[in-house]
N, C-alpha and C positions, 0 to 999 in steps of 0.2 A: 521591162517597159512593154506594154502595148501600142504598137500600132497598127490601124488598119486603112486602106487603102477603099477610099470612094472614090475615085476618077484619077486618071494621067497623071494629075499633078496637084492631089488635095488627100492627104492622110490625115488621121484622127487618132484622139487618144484621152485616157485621163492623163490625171496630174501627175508629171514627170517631176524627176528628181536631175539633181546639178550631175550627178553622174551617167543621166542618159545622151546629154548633148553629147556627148562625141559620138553615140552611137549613131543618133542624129544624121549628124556631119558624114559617116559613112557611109550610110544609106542617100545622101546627096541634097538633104534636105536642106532650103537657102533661108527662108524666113518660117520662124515660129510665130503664131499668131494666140497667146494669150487670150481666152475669152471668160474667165474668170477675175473678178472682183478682186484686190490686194486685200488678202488677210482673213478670206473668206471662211478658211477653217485653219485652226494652229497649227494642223503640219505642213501646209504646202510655202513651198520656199518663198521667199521675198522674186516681185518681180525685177528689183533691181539685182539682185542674184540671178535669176535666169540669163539674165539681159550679160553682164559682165560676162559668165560664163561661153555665151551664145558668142557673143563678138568676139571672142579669145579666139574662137575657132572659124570665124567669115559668115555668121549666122545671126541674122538680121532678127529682133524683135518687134513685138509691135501687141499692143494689148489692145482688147477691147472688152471690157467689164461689163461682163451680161449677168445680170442678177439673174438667176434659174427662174424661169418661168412666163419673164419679163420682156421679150425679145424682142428692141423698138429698132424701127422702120430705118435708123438712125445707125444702129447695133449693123444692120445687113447690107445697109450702103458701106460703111467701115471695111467691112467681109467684101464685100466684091470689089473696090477700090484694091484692096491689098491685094487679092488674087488675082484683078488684071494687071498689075503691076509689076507681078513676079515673075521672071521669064522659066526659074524652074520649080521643083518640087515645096510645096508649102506643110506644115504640121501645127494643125490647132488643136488645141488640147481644154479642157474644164475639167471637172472632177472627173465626171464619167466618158464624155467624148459625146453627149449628147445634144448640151447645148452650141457644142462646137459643129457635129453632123446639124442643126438646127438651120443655124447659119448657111451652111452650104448649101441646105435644099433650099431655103426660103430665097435666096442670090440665085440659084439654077432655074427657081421658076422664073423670078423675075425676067429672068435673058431668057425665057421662050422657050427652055428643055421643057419635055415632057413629065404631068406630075408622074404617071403611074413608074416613068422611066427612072426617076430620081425617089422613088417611094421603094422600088424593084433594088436600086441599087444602094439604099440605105439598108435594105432588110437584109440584101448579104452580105452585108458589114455588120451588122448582130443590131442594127436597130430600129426600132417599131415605132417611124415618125407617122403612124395612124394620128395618132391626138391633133400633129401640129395639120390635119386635112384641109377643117378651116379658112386658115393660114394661106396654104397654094393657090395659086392662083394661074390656068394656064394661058400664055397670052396667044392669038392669033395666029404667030408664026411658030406654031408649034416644030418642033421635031425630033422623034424619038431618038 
């Protein structure tokens, strides 16, 4: 399993398997955030398989089905609701970890982080949200 670490309390990854939730678990991770589509490609497991798995072990699921490419305004209030909801560590996951890292910048800008600072810290987690530039938006109360 991959996972990589964007901030305190938001890690990323592709598509996990029903055998990395315990790893999960020990690494102290409390809610998985799902941002892949059910059934999006034949290997990835059932999310009501995640989910069973997940709560077996005190680990809260929660989907949000972002078709790749497509990431509505809808998709990123979802994403921030959940992460300010969770008091610890979160793991969202899509095929690559990229739609999931998507999320989390498009939610940091909205709260007033800085882009270059959430572009800086997406790239040393291995990913290049150049494209979603766009997209950012920095608000007034900036702060790095």
């Amino acid at each position: 399993m991959q996972i990589t670490q964007l901030d305190a309390l938001t890690y990323v990854g592709p598509q996990i398997s029903l055998s990395d939730i315990a790893e999960l678990k020990r690494r102290g991770i409390c809610k998985i955030i799902v941002t892949r589509p059910e059934g999006e490609a034949d290997d990835q497991p059932a999310i009501s398989e995640i989910t069973r798995a997940a709560k077996a072990v005190g680990i809260e699921v929660l989907q949000i089905p972002v078709v790749s490419g497509q990431i509505t305004d809808e998709d990123v209030s979802a994403f921030g609701a959940c992460a300010a909801q969770t008091s610890g560590p979160i793991f969202a996951y899509c095929r690559s970890g990229m739609r999931a890292t998507s999320l989390w910048a498009i939610d940091k800008c909205n709260r007033g982080q800085c882009v270059d600072t959430i572009l800086r810290d997406a790239q040393t987690a291995g990913f290049d949200l150049s494209p979603l530039l766009p997209r950012l938006v920095t608000k007034p109360s900036t702060t790095a």
